[in-house]
ChimeraX commands (.cxc) that place a marker at each C-alpha (Angstrom):
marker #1 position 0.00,0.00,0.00 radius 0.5
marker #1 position 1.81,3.50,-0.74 radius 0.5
marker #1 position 2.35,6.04,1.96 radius 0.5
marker #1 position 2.33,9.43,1.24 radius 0.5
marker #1 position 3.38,11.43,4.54 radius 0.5
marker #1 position 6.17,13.48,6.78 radius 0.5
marker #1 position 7.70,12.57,9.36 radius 0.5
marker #1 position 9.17,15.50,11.50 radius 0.5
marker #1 position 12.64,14.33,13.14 radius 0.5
marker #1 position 13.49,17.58,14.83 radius 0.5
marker #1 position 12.12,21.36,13.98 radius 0.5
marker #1 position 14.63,23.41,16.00 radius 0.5
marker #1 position 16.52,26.08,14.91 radius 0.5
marker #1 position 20.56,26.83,15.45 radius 0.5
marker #1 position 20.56,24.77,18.83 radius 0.5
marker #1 position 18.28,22.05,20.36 radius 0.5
marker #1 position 16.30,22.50,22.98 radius 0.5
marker #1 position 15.23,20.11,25.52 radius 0.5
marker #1 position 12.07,19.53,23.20 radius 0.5
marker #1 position 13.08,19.72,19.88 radius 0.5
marker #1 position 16.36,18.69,18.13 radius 0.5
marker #1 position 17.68,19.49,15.31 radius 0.5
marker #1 position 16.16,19.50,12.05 radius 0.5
marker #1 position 15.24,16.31,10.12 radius 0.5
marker #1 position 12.51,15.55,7.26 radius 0.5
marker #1 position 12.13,12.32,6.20 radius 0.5
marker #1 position 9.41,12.56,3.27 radius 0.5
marker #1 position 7.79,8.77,2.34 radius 0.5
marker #1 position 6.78,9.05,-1.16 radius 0.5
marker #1 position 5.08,5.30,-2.24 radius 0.5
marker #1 position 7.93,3.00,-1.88 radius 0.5
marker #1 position 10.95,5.88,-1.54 radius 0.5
marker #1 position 12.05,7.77,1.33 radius 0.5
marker #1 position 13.32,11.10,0.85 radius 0.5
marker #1 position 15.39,12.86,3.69 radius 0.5
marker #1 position 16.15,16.61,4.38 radius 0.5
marker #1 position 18.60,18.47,5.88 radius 0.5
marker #1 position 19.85,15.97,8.38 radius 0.5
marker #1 position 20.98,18.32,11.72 radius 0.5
marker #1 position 22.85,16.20,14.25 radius 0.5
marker #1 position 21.03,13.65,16.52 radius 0.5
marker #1 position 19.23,12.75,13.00 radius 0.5
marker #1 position 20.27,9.14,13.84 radius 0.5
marker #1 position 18.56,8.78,16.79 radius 0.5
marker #1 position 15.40,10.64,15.95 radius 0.5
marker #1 position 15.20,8.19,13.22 radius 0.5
marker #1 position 15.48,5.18,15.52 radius 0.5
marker #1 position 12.55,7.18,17.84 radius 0.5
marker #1 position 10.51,7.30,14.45 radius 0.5
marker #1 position 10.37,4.14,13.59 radius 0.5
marker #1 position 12.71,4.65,10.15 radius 0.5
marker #1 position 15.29,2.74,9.10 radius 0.5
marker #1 position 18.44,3.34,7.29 radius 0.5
marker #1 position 16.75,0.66,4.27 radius 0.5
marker #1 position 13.73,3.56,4.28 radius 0.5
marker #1 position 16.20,6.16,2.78 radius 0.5
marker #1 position 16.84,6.57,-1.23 radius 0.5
marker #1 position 17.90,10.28,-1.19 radius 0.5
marker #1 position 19.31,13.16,1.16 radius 0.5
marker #1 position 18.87,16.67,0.18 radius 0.5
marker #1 position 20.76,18.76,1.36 radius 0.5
marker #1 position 19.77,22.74,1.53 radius 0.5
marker #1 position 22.49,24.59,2.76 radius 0.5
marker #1 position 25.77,23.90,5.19 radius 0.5
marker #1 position 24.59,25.51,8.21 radius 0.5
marker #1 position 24.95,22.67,11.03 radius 0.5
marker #1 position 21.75,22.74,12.03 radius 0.5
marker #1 position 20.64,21.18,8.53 radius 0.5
marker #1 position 23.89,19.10,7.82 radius 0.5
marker #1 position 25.87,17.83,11.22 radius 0.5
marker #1 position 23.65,14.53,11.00 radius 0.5
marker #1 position 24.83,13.55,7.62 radius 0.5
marker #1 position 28.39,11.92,9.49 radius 0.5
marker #1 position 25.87,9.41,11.04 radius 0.5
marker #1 position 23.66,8.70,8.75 radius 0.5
marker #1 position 25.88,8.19,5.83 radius 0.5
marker #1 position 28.24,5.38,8.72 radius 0.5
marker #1 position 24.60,4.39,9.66 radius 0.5
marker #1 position 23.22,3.41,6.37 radius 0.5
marker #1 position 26.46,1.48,5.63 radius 0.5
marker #1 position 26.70,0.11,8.09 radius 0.5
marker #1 position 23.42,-1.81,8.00 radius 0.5
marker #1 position 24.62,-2.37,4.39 radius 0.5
marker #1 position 21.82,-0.99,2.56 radius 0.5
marker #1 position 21.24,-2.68,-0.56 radius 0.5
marker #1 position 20.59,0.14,-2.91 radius 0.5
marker #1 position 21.87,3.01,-4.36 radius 0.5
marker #1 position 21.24,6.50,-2.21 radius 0.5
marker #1 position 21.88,9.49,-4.21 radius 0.5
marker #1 position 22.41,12.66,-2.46 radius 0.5
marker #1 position 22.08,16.80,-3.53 radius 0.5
marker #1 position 23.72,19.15,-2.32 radius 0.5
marker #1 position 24.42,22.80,-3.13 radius 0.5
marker #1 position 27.90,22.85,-5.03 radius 0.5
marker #1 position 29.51,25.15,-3.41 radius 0.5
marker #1 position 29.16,23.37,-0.07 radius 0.5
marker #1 position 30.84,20.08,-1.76 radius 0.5
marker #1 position 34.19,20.83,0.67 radius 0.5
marker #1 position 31.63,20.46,3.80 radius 0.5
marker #1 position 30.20,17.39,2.25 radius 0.5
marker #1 position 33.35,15.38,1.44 radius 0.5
marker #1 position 34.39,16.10,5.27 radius 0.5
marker #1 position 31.13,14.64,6.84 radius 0.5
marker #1 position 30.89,11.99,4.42 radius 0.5
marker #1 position 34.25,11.18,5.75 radius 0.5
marker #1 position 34.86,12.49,9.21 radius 0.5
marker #1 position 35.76,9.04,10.38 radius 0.5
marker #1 position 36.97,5.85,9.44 radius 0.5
marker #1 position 34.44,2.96,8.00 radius 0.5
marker #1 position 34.08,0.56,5.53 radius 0.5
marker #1 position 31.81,1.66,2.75 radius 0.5
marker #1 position 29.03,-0.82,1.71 radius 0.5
marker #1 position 26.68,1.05,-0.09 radius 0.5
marker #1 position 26.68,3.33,-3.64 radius 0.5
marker #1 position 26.35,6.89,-2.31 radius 0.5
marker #1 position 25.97,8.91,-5.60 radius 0.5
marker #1 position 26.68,12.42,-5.56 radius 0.5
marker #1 position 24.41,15.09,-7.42 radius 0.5
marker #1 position 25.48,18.82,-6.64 radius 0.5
marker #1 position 22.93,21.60,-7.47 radius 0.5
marker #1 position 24.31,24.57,-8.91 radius 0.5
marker #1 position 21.10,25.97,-10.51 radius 0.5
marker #1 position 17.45,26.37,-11.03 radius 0.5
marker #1 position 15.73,22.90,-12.47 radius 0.5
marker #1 position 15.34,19.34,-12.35 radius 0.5
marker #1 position 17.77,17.53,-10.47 radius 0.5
marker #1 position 16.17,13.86,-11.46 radius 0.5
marker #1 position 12.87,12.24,-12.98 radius 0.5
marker #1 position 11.36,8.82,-12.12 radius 0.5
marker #1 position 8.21,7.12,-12.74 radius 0.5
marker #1 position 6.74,8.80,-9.32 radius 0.5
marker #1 position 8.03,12.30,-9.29 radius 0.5
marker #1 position 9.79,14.58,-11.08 radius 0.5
marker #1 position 12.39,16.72,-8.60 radius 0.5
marker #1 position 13.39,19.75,-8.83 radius 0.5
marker #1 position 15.41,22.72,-7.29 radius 0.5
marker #1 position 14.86,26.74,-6.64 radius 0.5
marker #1 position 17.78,28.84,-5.31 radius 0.5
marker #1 position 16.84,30.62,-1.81 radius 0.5
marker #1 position 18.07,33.61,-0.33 radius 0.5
marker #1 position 20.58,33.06,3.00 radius 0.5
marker #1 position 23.92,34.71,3.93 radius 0.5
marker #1 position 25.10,31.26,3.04 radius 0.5
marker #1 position 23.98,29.38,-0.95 radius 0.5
marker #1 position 21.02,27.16,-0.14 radius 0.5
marker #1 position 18.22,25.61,-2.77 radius 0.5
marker #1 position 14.94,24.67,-1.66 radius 0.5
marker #1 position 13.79,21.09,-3.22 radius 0.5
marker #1 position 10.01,19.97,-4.52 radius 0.5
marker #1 position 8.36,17.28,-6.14 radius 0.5
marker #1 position 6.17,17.10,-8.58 radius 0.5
marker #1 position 3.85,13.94,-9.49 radius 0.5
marker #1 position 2.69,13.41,-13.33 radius 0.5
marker #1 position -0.61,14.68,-13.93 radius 0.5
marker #1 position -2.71,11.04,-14.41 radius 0.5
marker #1 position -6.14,10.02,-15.53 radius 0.5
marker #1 position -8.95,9.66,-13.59 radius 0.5
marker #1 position -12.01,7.55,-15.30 radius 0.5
marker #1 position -15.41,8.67,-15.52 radius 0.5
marker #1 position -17.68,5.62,-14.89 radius 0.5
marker #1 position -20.99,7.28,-15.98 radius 0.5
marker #1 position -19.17,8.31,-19.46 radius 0.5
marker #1 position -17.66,5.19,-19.87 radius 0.5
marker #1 position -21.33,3.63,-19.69 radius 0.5
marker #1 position -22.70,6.02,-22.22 radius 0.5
marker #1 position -19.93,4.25,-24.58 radius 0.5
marker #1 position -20.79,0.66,-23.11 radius 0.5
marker #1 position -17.05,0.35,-21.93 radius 0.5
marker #1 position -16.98,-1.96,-19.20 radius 0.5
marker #1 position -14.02,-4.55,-17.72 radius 0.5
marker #1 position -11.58,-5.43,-19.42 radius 0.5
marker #1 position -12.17,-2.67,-21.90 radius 0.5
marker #1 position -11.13,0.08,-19.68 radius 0.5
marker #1 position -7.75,-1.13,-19.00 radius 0.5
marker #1 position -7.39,-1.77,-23.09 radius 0.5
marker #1 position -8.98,2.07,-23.49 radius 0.5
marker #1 position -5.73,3.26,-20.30 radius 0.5
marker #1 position -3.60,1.56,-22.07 radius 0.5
marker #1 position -4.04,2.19,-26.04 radius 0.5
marker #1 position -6.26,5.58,-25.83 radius 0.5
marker #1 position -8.88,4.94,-28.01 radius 0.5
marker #1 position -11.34,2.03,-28.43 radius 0.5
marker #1 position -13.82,1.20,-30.87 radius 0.5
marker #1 position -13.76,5.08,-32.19 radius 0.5
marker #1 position -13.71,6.53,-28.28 radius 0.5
marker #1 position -11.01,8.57,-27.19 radius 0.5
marker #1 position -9.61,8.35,-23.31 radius 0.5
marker #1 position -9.99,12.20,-23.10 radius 0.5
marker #1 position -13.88,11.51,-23.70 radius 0.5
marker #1 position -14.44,8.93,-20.63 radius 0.5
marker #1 position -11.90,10.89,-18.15 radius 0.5
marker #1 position -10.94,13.85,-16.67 radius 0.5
marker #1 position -7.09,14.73,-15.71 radius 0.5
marker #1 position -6.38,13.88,-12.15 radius 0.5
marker #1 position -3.28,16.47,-11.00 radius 0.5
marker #1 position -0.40,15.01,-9.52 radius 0.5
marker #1 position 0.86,15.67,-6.20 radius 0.5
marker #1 position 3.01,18.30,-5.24 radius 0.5
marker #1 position 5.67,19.07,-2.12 radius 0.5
marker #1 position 8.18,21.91,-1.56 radius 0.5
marker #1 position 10.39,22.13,1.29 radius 0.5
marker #1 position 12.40,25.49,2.28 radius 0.5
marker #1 position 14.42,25.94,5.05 radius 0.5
marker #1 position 16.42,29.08,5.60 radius 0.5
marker #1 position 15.47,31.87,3.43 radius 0.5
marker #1 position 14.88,35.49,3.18 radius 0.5
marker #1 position 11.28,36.22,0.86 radius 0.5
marker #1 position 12.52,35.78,-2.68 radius 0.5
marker #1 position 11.22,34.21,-5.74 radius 0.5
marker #1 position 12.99,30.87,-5.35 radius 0.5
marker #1 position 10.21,30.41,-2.40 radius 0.5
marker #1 position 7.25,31.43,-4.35 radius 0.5
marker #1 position 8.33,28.81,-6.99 radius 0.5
marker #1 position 9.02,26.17,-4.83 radius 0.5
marker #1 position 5.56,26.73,-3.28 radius 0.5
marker #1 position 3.28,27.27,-6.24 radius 0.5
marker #1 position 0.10,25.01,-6.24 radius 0.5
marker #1 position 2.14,22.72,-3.74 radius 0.5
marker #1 position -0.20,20.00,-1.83 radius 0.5
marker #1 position 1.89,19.95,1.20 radius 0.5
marker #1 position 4.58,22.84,2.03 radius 0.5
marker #1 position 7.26,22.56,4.50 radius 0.5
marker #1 position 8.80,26.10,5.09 radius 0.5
marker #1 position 10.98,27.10,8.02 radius 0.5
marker #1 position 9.17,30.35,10.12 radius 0.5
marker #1 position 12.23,30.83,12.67 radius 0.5
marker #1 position 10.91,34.21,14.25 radius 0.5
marker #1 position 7.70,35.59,14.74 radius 0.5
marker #1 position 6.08,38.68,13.19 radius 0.5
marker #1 position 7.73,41.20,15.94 radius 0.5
marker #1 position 11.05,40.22,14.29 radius 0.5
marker #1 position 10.36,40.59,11.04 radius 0.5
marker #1 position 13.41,42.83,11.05 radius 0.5
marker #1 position 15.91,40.73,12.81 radius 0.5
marker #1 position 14.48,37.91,10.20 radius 0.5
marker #1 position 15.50,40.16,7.08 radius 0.5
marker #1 position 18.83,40.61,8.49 radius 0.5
marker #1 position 20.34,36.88,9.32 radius 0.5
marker #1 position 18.21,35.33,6.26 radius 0.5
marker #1 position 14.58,33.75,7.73 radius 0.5
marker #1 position 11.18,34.10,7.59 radius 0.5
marker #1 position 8.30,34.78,10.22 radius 0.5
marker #1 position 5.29,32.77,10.70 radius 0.5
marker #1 position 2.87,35.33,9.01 radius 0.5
marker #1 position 5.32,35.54,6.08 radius 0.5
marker #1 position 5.92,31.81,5.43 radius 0.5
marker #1 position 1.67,31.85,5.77 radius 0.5
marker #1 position 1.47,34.44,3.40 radius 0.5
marker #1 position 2.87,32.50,1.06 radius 0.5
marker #1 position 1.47,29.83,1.36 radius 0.5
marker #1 position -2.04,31.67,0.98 radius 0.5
marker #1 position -0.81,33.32,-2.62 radius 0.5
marker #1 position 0.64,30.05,-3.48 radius 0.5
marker #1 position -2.49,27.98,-3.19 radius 0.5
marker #1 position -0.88,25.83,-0.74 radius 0.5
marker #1 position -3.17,23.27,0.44 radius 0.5
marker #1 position -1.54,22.22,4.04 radius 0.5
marker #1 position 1.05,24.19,5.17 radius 0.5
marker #1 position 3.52,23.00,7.82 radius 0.5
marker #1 position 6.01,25.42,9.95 radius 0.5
marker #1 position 8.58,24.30,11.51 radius 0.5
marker #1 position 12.41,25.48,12.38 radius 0.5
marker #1 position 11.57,27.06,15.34 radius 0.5
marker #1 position 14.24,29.78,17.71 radius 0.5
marker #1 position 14.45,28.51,20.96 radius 0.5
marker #1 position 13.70,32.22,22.03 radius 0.5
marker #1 position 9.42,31.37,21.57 radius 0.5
marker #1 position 8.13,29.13,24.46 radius 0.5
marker #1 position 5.02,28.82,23.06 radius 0.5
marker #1 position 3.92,26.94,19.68 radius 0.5
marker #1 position 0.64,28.30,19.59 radius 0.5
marker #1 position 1.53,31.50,19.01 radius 0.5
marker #1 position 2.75,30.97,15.50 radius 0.5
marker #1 position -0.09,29.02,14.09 radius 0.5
marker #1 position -1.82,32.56,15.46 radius 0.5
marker #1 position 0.32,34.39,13.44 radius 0.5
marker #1 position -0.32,32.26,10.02 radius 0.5
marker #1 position -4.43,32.25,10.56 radius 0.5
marker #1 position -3.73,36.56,11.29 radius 0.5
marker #1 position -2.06,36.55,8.21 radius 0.5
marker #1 position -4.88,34.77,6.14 radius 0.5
marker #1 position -4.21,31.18,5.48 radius 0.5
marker #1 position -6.77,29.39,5.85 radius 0.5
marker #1 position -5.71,25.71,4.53 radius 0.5
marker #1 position -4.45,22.85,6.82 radius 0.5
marker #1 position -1.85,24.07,9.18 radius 0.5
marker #1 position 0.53,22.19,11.26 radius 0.5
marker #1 position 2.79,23.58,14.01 radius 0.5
marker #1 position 5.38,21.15,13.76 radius 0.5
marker #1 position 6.68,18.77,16.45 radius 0.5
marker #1 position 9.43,16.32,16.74 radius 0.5
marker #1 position 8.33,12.56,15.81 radius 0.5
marker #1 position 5.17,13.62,14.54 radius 0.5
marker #1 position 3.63,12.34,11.12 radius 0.5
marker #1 position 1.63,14.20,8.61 radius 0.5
marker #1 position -0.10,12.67,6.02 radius 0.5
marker #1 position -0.06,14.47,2.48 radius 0.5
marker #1 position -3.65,15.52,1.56 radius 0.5
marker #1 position -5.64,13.00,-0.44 radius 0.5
marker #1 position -5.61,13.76,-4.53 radius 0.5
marker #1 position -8.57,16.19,-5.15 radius 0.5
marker link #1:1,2 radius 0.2
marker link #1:2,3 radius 0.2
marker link #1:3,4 radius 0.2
marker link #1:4,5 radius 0.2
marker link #1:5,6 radius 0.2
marker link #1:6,7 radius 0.2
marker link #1:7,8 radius 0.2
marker link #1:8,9 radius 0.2
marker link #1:9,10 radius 0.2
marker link #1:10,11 radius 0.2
marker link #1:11,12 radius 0.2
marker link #1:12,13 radius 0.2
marker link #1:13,14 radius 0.2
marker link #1:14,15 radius 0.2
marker link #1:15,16 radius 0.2
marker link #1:16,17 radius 0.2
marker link #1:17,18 radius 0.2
marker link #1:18,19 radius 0.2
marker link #1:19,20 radius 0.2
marker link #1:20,21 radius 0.2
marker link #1:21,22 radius 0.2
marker link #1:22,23 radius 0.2
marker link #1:23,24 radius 0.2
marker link #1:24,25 radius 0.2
marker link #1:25,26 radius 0.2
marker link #1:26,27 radius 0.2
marker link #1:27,28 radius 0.2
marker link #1:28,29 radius 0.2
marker link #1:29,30 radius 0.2
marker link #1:30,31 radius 0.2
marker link #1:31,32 radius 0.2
marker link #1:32,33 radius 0.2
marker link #1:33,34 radius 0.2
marker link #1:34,35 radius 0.2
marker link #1:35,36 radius 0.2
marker link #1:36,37 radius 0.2
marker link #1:37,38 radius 0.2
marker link #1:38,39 radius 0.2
marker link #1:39,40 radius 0.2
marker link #1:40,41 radius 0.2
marker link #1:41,42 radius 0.2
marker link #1:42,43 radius 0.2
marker link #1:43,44 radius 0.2
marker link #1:44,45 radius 0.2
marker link #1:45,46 radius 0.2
marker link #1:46,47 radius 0.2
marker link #1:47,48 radius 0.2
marker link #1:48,49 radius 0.2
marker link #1:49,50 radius 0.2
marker link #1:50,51 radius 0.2
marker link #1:51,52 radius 0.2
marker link #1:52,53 radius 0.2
marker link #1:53,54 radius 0.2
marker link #1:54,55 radius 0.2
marker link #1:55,56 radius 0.2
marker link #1:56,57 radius 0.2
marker link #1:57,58 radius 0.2
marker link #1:58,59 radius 0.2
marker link #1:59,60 radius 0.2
marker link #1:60,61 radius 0.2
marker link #1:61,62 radius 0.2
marker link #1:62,63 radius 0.2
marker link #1:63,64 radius 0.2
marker link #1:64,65 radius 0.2
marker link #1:65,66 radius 0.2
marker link #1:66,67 radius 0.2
marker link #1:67,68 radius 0.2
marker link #1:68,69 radius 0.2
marker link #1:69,70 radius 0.2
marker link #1:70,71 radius 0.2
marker link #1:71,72 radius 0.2
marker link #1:72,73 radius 0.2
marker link #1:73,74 radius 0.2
marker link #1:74,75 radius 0.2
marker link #1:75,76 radius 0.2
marker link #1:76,77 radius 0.2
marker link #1:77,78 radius 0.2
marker link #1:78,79 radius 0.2
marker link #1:79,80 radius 0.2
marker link #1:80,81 radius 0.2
marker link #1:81,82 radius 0.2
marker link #1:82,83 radius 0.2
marker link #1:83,84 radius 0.2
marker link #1:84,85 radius 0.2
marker link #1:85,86 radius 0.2
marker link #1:86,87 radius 0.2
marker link #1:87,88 radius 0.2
marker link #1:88,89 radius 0.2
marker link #1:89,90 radius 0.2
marker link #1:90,91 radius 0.2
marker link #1:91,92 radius 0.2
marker link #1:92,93 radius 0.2
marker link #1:93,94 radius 0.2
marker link #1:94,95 radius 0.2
marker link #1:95,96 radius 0.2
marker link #1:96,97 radius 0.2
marker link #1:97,98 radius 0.2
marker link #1:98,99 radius 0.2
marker link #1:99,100 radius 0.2
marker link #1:100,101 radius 0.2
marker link #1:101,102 radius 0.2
marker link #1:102,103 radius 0.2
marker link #1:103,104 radius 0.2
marker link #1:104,105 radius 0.2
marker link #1:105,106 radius 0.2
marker link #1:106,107 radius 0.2
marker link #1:107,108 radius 0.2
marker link #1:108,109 radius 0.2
marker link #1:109,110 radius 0.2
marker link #1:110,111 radius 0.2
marker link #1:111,112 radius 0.2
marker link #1:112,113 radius 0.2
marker link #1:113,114 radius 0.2
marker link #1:114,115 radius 0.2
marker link #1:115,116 radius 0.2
marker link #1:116,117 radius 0.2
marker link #1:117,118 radius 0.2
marker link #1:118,119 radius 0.2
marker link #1:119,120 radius 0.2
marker link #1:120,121 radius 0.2
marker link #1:121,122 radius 0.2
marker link #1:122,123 radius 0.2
marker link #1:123,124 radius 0.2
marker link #1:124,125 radius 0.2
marker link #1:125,126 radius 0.2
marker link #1:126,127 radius 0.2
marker link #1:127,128 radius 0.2
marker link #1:128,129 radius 0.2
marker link #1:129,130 radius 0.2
marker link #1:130,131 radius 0.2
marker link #1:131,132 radius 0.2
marker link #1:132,133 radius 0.2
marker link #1:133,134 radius 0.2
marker link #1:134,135 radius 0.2
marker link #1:135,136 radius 0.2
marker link #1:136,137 radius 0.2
marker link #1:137,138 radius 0.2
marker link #1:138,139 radius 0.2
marker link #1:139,140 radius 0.2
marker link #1:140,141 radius 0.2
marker link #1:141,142 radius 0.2
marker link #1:142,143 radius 0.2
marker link #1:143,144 radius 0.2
marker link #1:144,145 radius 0.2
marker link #1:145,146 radius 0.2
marker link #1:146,147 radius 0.2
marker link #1:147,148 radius 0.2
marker link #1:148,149 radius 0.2
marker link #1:149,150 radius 0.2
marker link #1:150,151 radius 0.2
marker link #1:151,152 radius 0.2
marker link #1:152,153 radius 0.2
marker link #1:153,154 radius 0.2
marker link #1:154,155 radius 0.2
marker link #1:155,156 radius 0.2
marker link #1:156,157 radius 0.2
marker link #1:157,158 radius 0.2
marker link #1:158,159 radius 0.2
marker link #1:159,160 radius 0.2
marker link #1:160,161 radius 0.2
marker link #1:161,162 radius 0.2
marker link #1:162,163 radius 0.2
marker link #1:163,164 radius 0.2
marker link #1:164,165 radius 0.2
marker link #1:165,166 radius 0.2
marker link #1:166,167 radius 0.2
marker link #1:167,168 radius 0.2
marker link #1:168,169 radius 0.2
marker link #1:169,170 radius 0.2
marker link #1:170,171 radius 0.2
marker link #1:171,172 radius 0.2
marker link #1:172,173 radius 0.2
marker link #1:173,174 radius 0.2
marker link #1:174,175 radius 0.2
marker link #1:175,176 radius 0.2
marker link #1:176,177 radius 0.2
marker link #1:177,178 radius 0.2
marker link #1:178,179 radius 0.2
marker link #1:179,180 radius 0.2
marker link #1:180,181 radius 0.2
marker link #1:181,182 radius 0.2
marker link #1:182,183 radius 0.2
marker link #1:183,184 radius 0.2
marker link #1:184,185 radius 0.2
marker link #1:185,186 radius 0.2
marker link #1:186,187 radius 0.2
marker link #1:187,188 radius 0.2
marker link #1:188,189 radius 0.2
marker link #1:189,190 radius 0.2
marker link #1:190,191 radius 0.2
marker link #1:191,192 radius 0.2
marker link #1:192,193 radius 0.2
marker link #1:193,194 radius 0.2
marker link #1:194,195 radius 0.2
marker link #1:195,196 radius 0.2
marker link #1:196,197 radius 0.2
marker link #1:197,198 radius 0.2
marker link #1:198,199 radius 0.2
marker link #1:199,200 radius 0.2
marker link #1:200,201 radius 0.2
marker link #1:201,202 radius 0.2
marker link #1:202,203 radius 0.2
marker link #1:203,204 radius 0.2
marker link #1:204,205 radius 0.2
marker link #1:205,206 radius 0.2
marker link #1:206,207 radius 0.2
marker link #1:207,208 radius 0.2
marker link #1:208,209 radius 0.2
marker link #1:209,210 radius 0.2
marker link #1:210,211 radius 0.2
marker link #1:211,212 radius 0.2
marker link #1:212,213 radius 0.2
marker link #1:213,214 radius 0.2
marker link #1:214,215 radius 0.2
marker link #1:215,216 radius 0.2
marker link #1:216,217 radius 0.2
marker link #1:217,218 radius 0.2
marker link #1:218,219 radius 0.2
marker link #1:219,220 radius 0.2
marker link #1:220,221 radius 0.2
marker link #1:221,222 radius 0.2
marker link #1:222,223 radius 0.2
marker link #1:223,224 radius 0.2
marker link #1:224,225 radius 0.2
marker link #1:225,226 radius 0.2
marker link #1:226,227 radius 0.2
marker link #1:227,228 radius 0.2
marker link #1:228,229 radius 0.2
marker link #1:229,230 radius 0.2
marker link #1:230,231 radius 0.2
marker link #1:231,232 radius 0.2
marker link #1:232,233 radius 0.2
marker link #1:233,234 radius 0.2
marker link #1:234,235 radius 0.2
marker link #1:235,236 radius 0.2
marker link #1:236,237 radius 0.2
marker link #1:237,238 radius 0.2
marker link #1:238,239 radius 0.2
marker link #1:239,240 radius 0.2
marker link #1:240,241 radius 0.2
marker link #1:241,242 radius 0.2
marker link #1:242,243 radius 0.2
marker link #1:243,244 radius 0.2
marker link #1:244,245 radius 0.2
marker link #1:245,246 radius 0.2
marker link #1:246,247 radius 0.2
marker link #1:247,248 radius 0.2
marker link #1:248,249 radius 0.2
marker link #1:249,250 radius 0.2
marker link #1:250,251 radius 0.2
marker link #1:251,252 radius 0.2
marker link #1:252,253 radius 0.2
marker link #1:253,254 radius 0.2
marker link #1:254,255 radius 0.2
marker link #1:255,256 radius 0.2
marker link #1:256,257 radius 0.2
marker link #1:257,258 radius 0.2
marker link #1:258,259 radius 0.2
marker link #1:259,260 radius 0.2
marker link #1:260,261 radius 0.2
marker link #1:261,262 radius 0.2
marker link #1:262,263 radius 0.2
marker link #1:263,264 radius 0.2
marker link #1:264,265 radius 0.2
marker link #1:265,266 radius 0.2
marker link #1:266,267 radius 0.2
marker link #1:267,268 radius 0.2
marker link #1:268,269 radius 0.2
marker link #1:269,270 radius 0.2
marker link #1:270,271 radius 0.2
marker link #1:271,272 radius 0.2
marker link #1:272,273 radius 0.2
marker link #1:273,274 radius 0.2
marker link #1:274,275 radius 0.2
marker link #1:275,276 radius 0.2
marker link #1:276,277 radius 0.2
marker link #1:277,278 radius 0.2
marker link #1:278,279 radius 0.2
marker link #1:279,280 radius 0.2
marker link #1:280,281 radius 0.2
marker link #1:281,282 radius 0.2
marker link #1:282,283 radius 0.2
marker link #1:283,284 radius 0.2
marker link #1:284,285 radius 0.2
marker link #1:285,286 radius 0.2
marker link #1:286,287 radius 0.2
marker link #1:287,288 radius 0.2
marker link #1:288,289 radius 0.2
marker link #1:289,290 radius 0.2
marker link #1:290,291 radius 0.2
marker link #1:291,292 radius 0.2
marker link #1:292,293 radius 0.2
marker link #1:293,294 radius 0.2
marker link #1:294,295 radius 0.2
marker link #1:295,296 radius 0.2
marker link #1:296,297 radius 0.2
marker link #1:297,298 radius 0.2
marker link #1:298,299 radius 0.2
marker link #1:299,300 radius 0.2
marker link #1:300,301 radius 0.2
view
């Protein structure tokens, strides 16, 4: 059965706290597991969570802060450790490929598994399989960092009441999927386009157009909000976003659940940002983020 969900390793931002650690994303897509910006203690939140190094088929990387990288030393022994039988490809921005190299190899151990390499360096697709197409937006942080979403193929649903008025019944609709027309009947006639899924994820990051991209028409959105509104200023100036700005976008995006998460240990209390996103007009799905929670991806409309 596929699985389409999040699950929230750590949400905290610069240091842990005794209630959040560092941040950690592990995306299940169907049969793949995605995971993002891997902070330190990623190892053992994933142990907590239930995932397993065998769960992982990608890391992306968005920028070489520690916060959003220190974890990738463990996970990288971890996963070869348990001798993971496939290939794990990783991105990366480029210019960060020094700070990679030294975590992949801060200590000694025997390699066991194909880690591929894929650096980002630009604006695009980064890689294209049968479930998603992935791509990459430049952000804007005193440091280069890309923000990463996915995008599912646009599929077909069928329309049983059209499919009647043509007298196409079992084992003629699968000949109609697969061929596209029957007997003189198109599959555009019987069917409607069913829109693929989308997720974005964007960590640190000023307002720029690299997160409006990232977020447009996105299903799920995962999008630091370090500070609240009242330091909006202090935001602009080290590279972040408040909770009513990361909102805002998702509200002009179209976003259709909207989780915050990267938190400064200076707020105390949660509830206060998902205050600050409803104030600022999004009205969608909204999740404060926690560590070890799990958030299922809306179902397809």
């Amino acid at each position: 059965m596929s699985v389409r969900e999040l699950v929230v390793l750590g949400t905290a931002s610069q240091v842990p706290t005794r209630h959040r650690n560092h941040n950690g994303y592990l995306l299940r897509w169907d049969g793949e597991g995605i995971l993002f910006d891997p902070g330190e203690g990623t190892q053992r939140q994933m142990l907590r969570a239930g995932v397993a190094a065998h769960d992982l088929n990608r890391i992306c990387v968005t920028h070489f802060h520690g916060d959003h990288s220190l974890g990738l030393a463990g996970v990288i022994q971890r996963v070869n450790l348990d001798q993971v039988p496939h290939e794990i490809t990783t991105h990366y921005p480029r210019s960060g490929r020094r700070f990679f190299e030294r975590l992949r190899y801060a200590t000694a151990y025997r390699e066991t598994v194909t880690l591929t390499e894929v650096p980002v360096d630009s604006d695009g697709t980064l890689a294209r399989t049968p479930g998603y197409t992935l791509e990459a937006r430049k952000l804007s942080h005193p440091v280069e960092a890309y923000g990463y979403r996915l995008v599912e193929p646009d599929g077909r649903r069928m329309l049983p009441e059209r499919l009647a008025a043509h007298g196409i019944k079992g084992p003629d609709v699968g000949r109609l999927q697969r061929e596209g027309t029957l007997d003189g009947v198109s599959l555009a006639e019987v069917s409607e386009v069913r829109r693929g899924q989308r997720f974005a994820f964007v960590m640190d990051t000023r307002l720029c157009d690299g997160v409006y991209a990232l977020a447009d028409g996105c299903d799920m959105l995962v999008i630091e909000s370090t500070f609240l509104d009242e330091d909006r200023e202090l935001a602009v100036e080290v590279g972040h976003l408040t909770a009513g700005q990361a909102a805002r976008v998702a509200r002009e995006a179209g976003v259709r659940h909207l989780v915050l998460t990267h938190f400064s240990q200076r707020y105390t209390d949660p509830e206060e940002f998902e205050r600050q996103a409803r104030a600022a007009g999004y009205e969608g799905e909204l999740t404060v983020a926690r560590d070890l929670q799990r958030v299922g991806l809306p179902k397809r409309r």
